[in-house]
Gaussian input, Z-matrix of N, CA and C with variables (Angstrom, degrees):
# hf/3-21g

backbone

0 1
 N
 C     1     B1
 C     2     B2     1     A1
 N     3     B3     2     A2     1     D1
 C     4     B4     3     A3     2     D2
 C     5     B5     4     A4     3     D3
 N     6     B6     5     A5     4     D4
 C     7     B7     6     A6     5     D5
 C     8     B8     7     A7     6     D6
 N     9     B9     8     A8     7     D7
 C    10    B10     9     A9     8     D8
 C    11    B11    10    A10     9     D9
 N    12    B12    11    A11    10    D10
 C    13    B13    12    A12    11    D11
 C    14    B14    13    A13    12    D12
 N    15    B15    14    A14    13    D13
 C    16    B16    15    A15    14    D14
 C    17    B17    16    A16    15    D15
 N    18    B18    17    A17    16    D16
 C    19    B19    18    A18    17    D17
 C    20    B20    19    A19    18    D18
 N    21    B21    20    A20    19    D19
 C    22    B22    21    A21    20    D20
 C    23    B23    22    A22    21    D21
 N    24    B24    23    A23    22    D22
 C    25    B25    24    A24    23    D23
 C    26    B26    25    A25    24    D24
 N    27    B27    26    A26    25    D25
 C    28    B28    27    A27    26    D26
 C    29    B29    28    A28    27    D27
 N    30    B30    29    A29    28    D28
 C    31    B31    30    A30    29    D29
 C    32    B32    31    A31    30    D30
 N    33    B33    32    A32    31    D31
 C    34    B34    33    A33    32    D32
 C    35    B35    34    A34    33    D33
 N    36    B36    35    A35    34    D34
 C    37    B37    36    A36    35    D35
 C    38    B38    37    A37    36    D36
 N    39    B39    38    A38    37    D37
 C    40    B40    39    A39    38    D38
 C    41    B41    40    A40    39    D39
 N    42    B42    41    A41    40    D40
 C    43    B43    42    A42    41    D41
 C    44    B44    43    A43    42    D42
 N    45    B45    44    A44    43    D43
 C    46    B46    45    A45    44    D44
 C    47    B47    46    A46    45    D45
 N    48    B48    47    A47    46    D46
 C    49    B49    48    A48    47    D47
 C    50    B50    49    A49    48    D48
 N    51    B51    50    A50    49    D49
 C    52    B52    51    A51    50    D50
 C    53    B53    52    A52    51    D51
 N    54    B54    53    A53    52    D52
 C    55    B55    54    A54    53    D53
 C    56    B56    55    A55    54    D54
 N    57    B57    56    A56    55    D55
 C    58    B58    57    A57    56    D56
 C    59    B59    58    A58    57    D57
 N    60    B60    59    A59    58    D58
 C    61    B61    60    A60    59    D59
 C    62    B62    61    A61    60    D60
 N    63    B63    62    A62    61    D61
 C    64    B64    63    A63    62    D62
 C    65    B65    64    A64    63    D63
 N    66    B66    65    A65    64    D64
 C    67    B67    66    A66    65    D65
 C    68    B68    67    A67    66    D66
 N    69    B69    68    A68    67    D67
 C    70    B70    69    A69    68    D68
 C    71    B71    70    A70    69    D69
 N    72    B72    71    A71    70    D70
 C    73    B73    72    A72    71    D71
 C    74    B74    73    A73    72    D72
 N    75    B75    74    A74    73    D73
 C    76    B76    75    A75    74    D74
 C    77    B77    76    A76    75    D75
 N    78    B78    77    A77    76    D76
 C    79    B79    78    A78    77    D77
 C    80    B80    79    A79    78    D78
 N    81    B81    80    A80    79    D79
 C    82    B82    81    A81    80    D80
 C    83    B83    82    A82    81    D81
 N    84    B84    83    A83    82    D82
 C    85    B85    84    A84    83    D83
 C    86    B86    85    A85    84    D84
 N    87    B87    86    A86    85    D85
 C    88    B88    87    A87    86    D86
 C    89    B89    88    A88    87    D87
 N    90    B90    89    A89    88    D88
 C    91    B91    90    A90    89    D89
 C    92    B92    91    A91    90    D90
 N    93    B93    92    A92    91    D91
 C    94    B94    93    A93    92    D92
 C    95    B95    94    A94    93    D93
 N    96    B96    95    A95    94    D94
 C    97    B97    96    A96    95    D95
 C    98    B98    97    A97    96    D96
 N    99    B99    98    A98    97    D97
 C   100   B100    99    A99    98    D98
 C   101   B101   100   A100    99    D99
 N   102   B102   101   A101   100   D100
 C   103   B103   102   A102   101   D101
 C   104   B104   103   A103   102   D102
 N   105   B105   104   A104   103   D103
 C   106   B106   105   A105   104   D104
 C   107   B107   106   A106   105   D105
 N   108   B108   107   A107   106   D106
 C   109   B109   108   A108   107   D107
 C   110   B110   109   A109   108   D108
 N   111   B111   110   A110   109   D109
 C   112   B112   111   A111   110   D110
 C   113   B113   112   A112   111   D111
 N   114   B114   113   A113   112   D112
 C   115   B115   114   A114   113   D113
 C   116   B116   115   A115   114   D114
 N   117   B117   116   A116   115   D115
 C   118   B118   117   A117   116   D116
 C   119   B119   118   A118   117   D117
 N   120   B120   119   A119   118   D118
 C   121   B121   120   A120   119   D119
 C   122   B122   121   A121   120   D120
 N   123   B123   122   A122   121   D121
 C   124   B124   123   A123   122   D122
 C   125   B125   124   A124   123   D123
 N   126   B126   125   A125   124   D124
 C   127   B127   126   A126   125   D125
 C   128   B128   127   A127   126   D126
 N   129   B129   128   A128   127   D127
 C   130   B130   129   A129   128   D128
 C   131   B131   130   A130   129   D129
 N   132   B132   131   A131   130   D130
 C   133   B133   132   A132   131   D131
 C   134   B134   133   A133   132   D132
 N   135   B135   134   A134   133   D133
 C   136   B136   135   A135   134   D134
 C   137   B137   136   A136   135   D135
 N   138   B138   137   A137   136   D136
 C   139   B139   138   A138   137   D137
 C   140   B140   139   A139   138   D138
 N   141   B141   140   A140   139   D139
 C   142   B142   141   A141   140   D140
 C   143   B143   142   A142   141   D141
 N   144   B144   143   A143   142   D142
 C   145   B145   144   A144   143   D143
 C   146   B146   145   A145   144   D144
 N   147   B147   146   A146   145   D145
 C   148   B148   147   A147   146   D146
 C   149   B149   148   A148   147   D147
 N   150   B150   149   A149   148   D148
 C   151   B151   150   A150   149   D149
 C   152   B152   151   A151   150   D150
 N   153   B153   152   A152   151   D151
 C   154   B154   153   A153   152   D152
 C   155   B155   154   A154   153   D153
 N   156   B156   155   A155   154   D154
 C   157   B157   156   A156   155   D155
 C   158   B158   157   A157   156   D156
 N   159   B159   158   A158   157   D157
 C   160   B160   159   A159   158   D158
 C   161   B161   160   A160   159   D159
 N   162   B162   161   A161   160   D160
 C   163   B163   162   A162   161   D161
 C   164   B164   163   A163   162   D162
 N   165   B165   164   A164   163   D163
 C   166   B166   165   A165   164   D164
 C   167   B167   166   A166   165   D165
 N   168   B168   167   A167   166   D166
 C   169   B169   168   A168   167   D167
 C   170   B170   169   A169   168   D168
 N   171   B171   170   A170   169   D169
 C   172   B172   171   A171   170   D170
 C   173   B173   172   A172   171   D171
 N   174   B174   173   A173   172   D172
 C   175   B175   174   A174   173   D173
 C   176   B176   175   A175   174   D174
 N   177   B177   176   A176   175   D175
 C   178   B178   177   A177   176   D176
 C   179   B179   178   A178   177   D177
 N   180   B180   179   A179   178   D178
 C   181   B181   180   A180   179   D179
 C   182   B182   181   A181   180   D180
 N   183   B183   182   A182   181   D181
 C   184   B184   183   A183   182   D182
 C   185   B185   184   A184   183   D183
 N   186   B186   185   A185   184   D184
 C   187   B187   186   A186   185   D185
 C   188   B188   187   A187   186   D186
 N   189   B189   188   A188   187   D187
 C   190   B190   189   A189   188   D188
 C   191   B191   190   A190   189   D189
 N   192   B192   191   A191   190   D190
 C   193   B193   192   A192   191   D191
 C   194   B194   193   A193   192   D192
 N   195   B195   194   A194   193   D193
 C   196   B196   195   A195   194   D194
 C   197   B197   196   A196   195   D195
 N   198   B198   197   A197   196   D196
 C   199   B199   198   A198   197   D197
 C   200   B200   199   A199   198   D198
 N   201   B201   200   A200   199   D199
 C   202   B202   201   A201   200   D200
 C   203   B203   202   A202   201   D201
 N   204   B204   203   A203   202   D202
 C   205   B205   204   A204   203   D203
 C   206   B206   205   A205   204   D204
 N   207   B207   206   A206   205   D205
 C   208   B208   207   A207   206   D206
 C   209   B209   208   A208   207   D207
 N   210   B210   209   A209   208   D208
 C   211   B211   210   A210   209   D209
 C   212   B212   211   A211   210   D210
 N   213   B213   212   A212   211   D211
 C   214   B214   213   A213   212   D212
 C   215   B215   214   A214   213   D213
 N   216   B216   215   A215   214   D214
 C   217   B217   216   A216   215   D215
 C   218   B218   217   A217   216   D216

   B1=1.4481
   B2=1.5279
   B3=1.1149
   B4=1.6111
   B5=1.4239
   B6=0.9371
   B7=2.0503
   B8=1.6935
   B9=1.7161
   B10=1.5644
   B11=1.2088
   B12=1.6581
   B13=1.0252
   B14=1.4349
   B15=1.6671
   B16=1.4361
   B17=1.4298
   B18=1.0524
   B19=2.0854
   B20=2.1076
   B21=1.3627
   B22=1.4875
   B23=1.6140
   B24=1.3534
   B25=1.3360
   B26=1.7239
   B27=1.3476
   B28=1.5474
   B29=1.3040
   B30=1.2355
   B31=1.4595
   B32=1.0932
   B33=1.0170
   B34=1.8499
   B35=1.5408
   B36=1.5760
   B37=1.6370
   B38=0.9841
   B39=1.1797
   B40=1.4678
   B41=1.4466
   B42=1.1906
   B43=1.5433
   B44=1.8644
   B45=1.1792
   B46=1.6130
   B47=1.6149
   B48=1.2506
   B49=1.5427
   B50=1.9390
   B51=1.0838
   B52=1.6091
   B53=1.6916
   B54=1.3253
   B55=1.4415
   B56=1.7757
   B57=1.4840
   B58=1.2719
   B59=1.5513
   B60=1.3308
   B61=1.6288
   B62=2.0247
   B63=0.7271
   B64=2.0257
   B65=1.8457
   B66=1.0102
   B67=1.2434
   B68=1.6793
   B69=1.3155
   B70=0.7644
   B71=1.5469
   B72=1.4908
   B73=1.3877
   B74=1.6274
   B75=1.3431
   B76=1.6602
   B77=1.3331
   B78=1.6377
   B79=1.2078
   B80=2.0982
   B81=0.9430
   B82=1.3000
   B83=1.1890
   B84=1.4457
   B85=1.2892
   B86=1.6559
   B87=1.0733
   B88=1.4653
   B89=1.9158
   B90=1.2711
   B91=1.3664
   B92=1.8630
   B93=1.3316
   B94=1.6244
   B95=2.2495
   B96=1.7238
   B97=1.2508
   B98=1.3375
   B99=1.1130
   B100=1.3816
   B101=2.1156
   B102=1.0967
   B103=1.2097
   B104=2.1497
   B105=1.3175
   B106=1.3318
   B107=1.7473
   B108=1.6092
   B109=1.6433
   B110=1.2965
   B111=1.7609
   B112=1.4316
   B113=1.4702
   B114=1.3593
   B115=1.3092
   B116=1.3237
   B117=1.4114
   B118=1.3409
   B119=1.4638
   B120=1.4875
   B121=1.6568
   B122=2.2993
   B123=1.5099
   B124=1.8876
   B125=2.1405
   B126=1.4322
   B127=1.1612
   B128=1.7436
   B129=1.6610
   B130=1.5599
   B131=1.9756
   B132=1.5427
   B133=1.1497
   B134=1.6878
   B135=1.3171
   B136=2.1003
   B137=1.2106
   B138=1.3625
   B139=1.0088
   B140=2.3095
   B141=1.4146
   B142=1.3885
   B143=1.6094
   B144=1.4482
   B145=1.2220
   B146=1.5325
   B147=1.2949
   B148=1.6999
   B149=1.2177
   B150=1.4294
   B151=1.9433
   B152=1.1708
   B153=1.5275
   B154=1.6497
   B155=1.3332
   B156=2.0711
   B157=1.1390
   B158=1.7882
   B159=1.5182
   B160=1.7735
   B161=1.7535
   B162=1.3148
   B163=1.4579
   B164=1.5868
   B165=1.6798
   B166=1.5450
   B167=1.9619
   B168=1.3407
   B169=1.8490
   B170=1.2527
   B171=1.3197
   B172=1.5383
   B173=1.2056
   B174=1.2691
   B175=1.5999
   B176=1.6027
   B177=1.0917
   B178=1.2317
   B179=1.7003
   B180=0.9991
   B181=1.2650
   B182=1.7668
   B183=1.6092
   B184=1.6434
   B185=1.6183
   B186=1.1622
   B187=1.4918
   B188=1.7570
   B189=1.3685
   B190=1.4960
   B191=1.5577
   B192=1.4412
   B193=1.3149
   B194=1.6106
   B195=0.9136
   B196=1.4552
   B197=1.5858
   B198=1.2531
   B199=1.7856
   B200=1.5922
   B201=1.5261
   B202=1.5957
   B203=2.0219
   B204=1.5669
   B205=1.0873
   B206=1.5840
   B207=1.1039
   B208=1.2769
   B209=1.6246
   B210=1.3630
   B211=1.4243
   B212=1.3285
   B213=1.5988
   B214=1.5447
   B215=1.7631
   B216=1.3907
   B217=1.2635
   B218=1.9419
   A1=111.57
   A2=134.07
   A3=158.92
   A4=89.10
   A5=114.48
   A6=122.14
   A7=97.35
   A8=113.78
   A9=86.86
   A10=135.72
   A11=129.59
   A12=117.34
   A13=139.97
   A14=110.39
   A15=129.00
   A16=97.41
   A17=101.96
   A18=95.81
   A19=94.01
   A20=88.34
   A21=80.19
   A22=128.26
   A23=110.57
   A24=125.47
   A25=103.36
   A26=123.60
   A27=111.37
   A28=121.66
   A29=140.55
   A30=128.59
   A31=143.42
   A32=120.84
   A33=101.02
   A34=122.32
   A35=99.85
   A36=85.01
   A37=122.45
   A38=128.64
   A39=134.03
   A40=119.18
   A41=139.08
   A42=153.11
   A43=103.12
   A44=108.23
   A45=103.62
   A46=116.83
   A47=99.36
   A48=117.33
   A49=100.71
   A50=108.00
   A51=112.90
   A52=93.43
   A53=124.74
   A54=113.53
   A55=128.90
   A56=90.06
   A57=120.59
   A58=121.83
   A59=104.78
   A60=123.50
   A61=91.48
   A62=121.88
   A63=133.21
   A64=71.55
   A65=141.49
   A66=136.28
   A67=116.81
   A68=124.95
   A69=134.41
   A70=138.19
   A71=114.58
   A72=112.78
   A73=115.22
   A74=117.98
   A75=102.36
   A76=94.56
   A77=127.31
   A78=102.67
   A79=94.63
   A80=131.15
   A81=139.21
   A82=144.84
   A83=126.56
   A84=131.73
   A85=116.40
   A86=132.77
   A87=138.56
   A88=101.61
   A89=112.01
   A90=97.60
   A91=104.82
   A92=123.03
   A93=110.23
   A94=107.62
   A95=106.99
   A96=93.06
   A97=132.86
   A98=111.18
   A99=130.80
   A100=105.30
   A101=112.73
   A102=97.86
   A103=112.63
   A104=113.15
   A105=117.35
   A106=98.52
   A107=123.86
   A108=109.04
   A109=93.96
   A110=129.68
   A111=114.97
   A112=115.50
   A113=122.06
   A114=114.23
   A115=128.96
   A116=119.39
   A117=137.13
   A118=104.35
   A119=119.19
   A120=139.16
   A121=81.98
   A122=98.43
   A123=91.75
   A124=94.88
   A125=107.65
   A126=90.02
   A127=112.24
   A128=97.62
   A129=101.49
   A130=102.96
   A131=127.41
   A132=134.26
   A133=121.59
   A134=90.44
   A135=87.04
   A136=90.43
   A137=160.52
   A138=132.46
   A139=139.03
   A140=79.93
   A141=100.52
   A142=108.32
   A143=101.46
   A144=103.21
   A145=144.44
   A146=96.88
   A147=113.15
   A148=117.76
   A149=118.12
   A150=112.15
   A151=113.81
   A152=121.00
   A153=114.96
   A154=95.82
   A155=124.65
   A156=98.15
   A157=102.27
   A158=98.55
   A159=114.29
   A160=87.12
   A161=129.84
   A162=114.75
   A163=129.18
   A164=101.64
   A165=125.66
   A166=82.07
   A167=98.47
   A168=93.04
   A169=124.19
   A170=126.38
   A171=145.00
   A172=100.02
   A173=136.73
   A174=145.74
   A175=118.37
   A176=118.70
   A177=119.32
   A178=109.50
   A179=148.13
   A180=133.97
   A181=95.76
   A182=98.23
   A183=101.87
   A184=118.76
   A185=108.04
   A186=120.76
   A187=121.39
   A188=88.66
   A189=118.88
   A190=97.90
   A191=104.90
   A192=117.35
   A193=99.39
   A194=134.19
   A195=118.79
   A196=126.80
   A197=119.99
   A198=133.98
   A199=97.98
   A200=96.79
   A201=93.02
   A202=119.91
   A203=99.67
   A204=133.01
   A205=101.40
   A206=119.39
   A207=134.72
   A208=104.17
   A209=98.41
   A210=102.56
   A211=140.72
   A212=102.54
   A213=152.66
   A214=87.61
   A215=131.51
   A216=118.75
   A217=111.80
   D1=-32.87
   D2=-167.04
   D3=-68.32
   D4=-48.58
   D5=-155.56
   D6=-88.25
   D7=-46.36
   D8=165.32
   D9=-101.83
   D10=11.79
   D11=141.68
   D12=-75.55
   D13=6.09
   D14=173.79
   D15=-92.15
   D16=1.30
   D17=-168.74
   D18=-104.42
   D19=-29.93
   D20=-175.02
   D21=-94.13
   D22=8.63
   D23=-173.82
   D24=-65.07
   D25=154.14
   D26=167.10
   D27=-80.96
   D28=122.21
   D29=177.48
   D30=-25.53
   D31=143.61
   D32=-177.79
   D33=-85.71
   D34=-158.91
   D35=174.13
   D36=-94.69
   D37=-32.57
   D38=160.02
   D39=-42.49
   D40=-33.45
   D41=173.97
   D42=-88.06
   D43=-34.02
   D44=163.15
   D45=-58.84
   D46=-65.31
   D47=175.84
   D48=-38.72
   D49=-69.46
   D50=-159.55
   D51=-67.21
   D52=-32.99
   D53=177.37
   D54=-61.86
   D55=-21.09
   D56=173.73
   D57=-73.16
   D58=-49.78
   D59=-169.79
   D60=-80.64
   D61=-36.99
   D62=-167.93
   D63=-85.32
   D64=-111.49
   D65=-143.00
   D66=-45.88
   D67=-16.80
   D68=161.93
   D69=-73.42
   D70=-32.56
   D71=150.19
   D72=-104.95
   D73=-12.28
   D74=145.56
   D75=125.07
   D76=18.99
   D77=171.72
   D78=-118.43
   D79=74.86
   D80=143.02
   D81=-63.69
   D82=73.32
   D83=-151.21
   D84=-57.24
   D85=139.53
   D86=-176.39
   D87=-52.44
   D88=-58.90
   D89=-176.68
   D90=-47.04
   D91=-65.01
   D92=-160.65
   D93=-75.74
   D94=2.07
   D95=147.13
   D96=-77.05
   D97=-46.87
   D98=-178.38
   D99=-61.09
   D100=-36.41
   D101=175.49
   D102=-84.39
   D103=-24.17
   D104=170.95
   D105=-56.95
   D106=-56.42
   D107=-157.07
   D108=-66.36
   D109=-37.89
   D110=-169.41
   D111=-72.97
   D112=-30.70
   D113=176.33
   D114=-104.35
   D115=-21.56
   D116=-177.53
   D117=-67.49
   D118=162.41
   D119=170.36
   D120=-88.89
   D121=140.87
   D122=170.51
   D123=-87.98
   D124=-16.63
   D125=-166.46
   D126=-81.78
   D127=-16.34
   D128=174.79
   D129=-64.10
   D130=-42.23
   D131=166.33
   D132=-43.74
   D133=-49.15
   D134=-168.95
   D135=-94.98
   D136=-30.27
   D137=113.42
   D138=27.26
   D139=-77.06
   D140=-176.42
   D141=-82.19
   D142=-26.40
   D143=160.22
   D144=-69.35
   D145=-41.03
   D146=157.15
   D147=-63.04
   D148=-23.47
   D149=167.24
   D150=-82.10
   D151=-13.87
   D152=-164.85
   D153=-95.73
   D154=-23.33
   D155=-157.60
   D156=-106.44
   D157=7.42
   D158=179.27
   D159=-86.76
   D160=-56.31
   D161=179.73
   D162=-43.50
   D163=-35.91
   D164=-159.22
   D165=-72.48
   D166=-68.45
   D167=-173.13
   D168=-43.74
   D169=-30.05
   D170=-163.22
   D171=-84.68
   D172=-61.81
   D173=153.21
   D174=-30.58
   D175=-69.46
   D176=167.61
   D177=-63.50
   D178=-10.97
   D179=-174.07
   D180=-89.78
   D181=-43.15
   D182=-175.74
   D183=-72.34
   D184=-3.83
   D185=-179.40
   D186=-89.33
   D187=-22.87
   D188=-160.71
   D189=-93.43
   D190=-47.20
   D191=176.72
   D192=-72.77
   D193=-83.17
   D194=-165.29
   D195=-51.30
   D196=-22.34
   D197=143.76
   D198=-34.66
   D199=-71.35
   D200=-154.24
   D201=-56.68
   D202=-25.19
   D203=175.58
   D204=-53.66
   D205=-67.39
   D206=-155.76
   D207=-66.69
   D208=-44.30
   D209=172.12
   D210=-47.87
   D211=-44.80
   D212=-171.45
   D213=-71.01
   D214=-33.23
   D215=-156.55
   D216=-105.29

């Protein structure tokens, strides 16, 4: 009983975050997918996804820019 009410809790944030960052460069193992669709909200996910991938552009744009900067000087 212990094991499936530990199975049914909602994830946290810390396990959101890392489910996010693993699905995002592509190594997301089937066991912690399969427990995100059963326990997770998907909108707390696409969600978390639209912040990781608005951060990812913003970073790389500012990285890109200060390269190019550096160059320029």
């Amino acid at each position: 009983m212990k094991q499936e009410e530990t199975n049914k809790q909602k994830p946290r944030f810390g396990s959101i975050i890392l489910s996010i960052l693993a699905a995002a460069i592509g190594v997301q193992s089937d066991k912690n997918r399969e427990r995100d669709f059963a326990n997770g909200s998907p909108l707390t996910f696409i969600i978390g996804g639209f912040v990781f991938t608005i951060l990812f552009i913003v970073t790389v744009a500012l990285v890109v820019g200060f390269v190019l900067s550096r160059a320029n000087a």
